[in-house]
N, C-alpha and C positions, 0 to 999 in steps of 0.2 A: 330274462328275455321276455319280449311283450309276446303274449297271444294274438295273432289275429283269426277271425273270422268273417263268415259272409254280410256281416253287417257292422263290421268294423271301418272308417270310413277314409279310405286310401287314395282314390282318385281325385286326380283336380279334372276340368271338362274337358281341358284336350284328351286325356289320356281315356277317358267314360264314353267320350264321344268315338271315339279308335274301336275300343272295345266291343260297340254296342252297332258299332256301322252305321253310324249318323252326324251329323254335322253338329257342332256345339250350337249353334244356335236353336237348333232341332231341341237341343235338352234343355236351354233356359226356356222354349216356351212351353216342355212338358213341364217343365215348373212348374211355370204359370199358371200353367192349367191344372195343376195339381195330380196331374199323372204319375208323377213320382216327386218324391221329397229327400233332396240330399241335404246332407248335414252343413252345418254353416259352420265356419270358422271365427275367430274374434274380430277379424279384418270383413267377416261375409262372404269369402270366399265358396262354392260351394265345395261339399267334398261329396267322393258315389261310395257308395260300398259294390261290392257282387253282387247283391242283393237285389241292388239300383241297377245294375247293369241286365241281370238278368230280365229284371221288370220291363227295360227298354229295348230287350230284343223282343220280348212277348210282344211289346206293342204295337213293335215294326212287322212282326212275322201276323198280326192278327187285320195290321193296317193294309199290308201286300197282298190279303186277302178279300179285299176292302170293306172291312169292319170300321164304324165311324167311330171319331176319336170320343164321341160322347159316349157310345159305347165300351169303347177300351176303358176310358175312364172308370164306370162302373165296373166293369170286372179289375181291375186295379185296386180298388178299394175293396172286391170279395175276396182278392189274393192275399191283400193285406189282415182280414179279417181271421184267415186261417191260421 
């Protein structure tokens, strides 16, 4: 039986975007912008972990406080660092 964990990579963007209470478009441009990084598939599809979802509620809860996404960004990358 396979192990998963919080950065095992399970969601496609409808189901990340449900999760995280954002609109899938919302998450291909934190792509973009490199606010978070889900895993690609051989097709490119993206996939989230927990991990990714979690990062995307940070965002949302740091952005409804209105923290600029430039901002969020960097703290993205210190949460990654830890």
């Amino acid at each position: 039986m396979t192990e998963f964990d919080e950065n095992t990579p399970l969601f496609v963007i409808s189901v990340a975007a449900e999760l995280a209470l954002m609109h899938p478009q919302t998450l291909r441009q934190y792509d973009r912008l490199g606010l978070v990084s889900p895993r690609r598939t051989l097709g490119q599809s993206r996939r989230y972990t927990m991990r990714n979802v979690a990062q995307l509620r940070q965002i949302a809860a740091l952005s409804a406080e209105g923290v600029s996404v430039s901002y969020t960004h960097l703290r993205a990358h210190e949460t990654e660092a830890d």
